[in-house]
NUTORVEX-43210 format. One record per residue (C-alpha): x negated, y, z negated; residue in one letter. Coordinates in Angstrom, 1 decimal, decimal comma, padded with zeros to 4 digits. Layout:
N
X	Y	Z	A
...
//
This chain:
303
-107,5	098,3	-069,7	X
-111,3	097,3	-069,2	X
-112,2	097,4	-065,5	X
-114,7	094,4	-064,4	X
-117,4	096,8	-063,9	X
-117,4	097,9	-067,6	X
-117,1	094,3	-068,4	X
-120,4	093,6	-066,4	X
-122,3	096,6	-067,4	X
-121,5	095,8	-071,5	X
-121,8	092,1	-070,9	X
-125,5	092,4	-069,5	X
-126,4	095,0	-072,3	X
-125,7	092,8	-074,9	X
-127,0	089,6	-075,9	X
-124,0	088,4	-077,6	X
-120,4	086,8	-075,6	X
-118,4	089,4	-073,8	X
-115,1	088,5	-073,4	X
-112,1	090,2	-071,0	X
-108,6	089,8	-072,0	X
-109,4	087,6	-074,5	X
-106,7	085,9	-076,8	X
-106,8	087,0	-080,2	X
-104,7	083,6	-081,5	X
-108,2	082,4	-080,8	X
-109,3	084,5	-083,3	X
-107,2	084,5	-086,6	X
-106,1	081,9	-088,8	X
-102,1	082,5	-088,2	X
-103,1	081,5	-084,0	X
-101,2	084,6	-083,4	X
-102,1	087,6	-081,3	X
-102,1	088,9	-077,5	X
-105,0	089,3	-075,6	X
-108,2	092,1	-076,5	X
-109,5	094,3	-073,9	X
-112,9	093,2	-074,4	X
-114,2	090,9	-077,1	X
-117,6	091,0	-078,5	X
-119,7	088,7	-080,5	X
-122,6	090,6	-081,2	X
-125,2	088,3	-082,0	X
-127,0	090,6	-084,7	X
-127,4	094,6	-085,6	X
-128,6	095,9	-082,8	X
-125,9	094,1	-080,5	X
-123,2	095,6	-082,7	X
-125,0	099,0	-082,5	X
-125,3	098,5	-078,6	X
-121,4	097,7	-078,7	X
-120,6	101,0	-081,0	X
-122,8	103,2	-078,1	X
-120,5	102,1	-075,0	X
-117,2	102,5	-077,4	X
-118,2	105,9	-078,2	X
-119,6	106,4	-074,3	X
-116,6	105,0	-072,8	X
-114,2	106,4	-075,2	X
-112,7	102,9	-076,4	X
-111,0	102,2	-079,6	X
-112,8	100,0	-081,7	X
-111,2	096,9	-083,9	X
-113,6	095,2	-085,9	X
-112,4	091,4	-087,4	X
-113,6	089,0	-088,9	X
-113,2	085,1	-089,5	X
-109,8	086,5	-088,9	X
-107,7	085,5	-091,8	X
-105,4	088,5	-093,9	X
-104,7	089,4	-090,2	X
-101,8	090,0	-088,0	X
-102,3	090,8	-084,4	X
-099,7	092,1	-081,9	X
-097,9	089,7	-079,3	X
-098,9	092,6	-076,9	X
-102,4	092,1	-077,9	X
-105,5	094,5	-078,9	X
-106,5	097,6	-076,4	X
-110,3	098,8	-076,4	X
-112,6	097,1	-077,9	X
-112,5	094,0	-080,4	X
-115,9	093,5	-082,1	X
-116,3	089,8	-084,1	X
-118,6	089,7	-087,1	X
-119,9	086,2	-087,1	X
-122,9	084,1	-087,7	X
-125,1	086,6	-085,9	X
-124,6	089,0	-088,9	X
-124,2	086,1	-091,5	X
-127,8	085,6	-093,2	X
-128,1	084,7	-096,8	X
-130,7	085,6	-098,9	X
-131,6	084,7	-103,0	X
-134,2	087,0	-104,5	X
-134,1	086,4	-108,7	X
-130,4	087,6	-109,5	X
-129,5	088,9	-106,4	X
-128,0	087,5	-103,3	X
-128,1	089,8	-099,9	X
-125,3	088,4	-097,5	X
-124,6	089,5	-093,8	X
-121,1	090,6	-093,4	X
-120,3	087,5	-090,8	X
-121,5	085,1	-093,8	X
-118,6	082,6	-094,9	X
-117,3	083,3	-098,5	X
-117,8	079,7	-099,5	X
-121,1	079,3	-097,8	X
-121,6	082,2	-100,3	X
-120,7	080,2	-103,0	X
-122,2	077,4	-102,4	X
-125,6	079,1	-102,0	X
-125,2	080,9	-105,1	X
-124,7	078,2	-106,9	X
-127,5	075,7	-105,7	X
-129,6	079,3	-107,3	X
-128,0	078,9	-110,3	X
-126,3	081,9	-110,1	X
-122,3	082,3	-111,0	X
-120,0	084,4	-110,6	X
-119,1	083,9	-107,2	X
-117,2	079,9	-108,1	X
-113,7	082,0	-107,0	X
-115,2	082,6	-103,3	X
-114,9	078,9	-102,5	X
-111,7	078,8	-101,6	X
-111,1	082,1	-099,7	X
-111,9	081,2	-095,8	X
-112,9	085,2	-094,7	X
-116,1	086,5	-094,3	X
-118,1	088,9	-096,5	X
-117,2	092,3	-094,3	X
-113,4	091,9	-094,8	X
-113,9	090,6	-098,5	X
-115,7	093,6	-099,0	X
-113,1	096,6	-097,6	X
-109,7	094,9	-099,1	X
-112,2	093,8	-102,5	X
-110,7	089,9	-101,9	X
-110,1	088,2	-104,8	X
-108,4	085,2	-106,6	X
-108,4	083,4	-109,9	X
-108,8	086,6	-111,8	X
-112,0	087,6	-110,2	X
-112,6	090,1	-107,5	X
-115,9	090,0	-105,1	X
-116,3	094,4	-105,7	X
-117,3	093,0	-109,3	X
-120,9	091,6	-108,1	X
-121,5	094,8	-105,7	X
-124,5	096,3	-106,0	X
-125,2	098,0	-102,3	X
-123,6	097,8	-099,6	X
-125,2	098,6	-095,7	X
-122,8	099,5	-092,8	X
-122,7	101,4	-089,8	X
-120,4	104,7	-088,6	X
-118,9	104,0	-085,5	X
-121,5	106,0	-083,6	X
-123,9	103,1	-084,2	X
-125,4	104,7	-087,8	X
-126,6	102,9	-090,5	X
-125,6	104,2	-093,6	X
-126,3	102,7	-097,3	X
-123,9	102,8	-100,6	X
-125,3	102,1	-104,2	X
-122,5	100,4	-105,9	X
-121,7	103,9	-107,7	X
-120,8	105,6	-104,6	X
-117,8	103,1	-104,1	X
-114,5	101,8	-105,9	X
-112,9	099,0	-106,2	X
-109,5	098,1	-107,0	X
-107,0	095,3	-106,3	X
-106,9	094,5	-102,5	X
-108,8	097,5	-102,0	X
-111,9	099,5	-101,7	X
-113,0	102,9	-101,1	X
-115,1	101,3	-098,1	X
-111,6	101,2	-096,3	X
-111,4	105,2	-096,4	X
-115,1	105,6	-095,0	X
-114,4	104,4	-091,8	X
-117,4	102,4	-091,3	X
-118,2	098,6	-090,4	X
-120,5	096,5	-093,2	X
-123,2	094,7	-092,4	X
-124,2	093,6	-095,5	X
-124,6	093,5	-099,2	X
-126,3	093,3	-102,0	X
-124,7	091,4	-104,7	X
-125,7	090,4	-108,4	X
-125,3	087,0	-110,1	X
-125,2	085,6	-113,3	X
-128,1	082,8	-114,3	X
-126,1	079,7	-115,3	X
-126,4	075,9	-114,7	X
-125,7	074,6	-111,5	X
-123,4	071,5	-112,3	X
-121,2	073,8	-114,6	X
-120,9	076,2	-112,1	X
-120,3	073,2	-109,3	X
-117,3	072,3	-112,1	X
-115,3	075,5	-111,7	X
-115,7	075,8	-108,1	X
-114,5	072,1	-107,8	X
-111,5	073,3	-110,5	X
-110,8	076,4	-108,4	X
-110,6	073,9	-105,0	X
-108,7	071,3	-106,6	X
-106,1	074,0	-107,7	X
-105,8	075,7	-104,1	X
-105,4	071,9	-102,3	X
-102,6	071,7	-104,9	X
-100,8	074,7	-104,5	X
-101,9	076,5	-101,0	X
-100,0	074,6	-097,5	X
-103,6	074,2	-096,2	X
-101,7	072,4	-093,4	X
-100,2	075,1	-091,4	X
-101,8	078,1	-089,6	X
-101,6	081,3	-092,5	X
-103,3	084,3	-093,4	X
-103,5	083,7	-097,0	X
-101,3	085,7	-099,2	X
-098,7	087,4	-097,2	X
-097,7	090,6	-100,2	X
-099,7	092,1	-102,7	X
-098,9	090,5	-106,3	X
-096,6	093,8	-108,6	X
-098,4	094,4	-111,4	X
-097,9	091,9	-114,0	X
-095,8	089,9	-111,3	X
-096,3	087,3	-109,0	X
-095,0	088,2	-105,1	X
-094,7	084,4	-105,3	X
-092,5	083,8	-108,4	X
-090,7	087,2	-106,9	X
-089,3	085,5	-103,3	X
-088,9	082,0	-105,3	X
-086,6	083,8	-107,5	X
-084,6	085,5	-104,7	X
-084,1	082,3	-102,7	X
-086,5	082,8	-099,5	X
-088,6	080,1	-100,3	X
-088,7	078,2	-097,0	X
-086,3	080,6	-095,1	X
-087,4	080,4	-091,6	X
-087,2	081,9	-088,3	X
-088,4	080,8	-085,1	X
-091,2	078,4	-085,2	X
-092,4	080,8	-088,7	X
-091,2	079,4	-092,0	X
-091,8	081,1	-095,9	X
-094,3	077,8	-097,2	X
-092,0	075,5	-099,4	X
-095,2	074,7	-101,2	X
-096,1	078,4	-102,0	X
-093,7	081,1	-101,6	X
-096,3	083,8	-100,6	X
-097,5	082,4	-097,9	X
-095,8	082,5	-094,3	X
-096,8	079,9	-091,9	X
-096,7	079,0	-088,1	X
-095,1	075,6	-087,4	X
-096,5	076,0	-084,0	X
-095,8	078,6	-081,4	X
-094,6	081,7	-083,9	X
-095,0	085,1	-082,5	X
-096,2	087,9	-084,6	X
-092,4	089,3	-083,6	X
-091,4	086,5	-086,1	X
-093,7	087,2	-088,4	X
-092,5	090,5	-089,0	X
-088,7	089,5	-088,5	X
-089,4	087,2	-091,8	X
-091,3	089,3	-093,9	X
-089,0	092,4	-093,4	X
-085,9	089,8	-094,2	X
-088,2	088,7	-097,7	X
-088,5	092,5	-098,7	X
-084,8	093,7	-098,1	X
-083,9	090,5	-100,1	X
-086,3	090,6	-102,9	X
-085,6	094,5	-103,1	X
-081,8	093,9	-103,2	X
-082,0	090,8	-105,9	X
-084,9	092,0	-108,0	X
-085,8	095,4	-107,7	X
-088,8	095,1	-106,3	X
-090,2	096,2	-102,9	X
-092,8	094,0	-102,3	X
-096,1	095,5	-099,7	X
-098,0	093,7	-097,2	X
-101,8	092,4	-098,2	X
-102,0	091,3	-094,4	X
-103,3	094,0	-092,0	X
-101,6	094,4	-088,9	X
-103,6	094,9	-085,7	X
-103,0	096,2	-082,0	X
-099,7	097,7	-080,7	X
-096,4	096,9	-082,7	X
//
């Protein structure tokens, strides 16, 4: 627990929001989670450096999120420290073929921008409501593209408050994943290459790309995106249609009936029901076809 005194001491150190016992359904795109310790916003590098100093000084465990989606966060909440890359780490900058973006930068911001420089490559982003830090360590992806593709370097800090620099060969990507994940560090930006193409066409298959995830995604309901990795050469979806838990339900948490690997909140659900419904899909998928499907969403805080 985070005393007042800490609270006051961190809050006037940095320039960024400090928050105490701060509700993490605030925070992620399910509006489910307990309350954080401490909550920071750091409102650019040095802020989130600041942040990193009194973790290490104070021995706090550190939780870095950001626009909160692919999340799940405990009903009991987060202890330590939750640090919130956002718009104070979320510059965007075209230079010929290459884009530098600040991890708190919106992924369809990022598209957009690369488009209106004529570069492609980025059209899938549009419909993928994270942030560049998270796309980066779980390599996010959709429509047969994956954002590691267009990585060139990649700047991040340790969690003593280092900043550290990877050329694209130091890392690797794969699906849902990257070796950034195993470094234990928080990005703070990248450097990412486009390809030169025509504005309108690319404007065309960002529009296709949107049209198909208004058509298929329940944008209406609180999710986290996809809730299991696809098998390879599967789809999770197809996988839980097929074994009859498309729209099972429990609680105020329901299996979408408009996409069957997505889990939404009706309003209310508890993380506890979260995890009641996606260890009911896996036993049932298992048992009818074979499969043992694994999470894409990352759990947070004490379960």
């Amino acid at each position: 627990m985070i005393d007042s005194v800490l609270h006051t001491e961190i809050q006037q150190s940095i320039k960024g929001p400090v928050y105490r016992q701060e509700p993490m359904s605030k925070y992620t795109s399910w509006r489910i989670g307990g309350p954080a310790d401490l909550l920071i916003k750091p409102r650019d590098q040095e802020d989130l450096r600041r942040a990193l100093v009194y973790a290490r000084r104070y021995d706090l465990p550190v939780t870095v999120i950001g626009n909160g989606t692919n999340l799940l966060v405990s009903d009991r909440g987060i202890r330590g420290m939750v640090i919130k890359i956002g718009p104070g780490l979320g510059d965007i900058n075209v230079r010929g073929h290459m884009i530098y973006a600040g991890a708190g930068a919106p992924l369809p911001l990022l598209a957009r921008k690369a488009m209106q420089a004529g570069l492609a490559g980025f059209e899938f982003l549009a419909g993928i409501p994270g942030t560049v830090g998270g796309a980066l360590i779980m390599n996010a992806g959709a429509n047969g593209c994956a954002v590691g593709e267009r990585v060139r370097q990649v700047t991040a800090f340790d969690y003593a408050g280092n900043c550290l620099t990877f050329d694209a060969h130091q890392l690797t990507f794969s699906y849902r994943h990257s070796s950034l994940a195993e470094r234990n560090v928080i990005v703070v930006g990248v450097v990412l290459e486009g390809k030169p193409d025509r504005a309108e066409e690319i404007k065309q298959r960002m529009e296709h790309y949107l049209d198909r995830r208004r058509q298929t995604q329940p944008l209406e309901y609180p999710n986290a995106g996809s809730v299991f990795k696809n098998p390879p050469g599967d789809s999770a979806g197809r996988l839980i249609e097929m074994a009859g838990c498309k729209e099972m339900r429990v609680g105020n948490i329901q299996v979408s009936p408009r996409h069957a690997n997505f889990i939404v909140n009706l309003g209310g659900g508890t993380a506890g029901e979260v995890l009641e419904i996606v260890n009911r899909v896996q036993n049932i998928v298992e048992q009818k076809c074979g499969v043992k499907l694994v999470m894409e969403v990352q759990k947070l805080g004490e379960f």
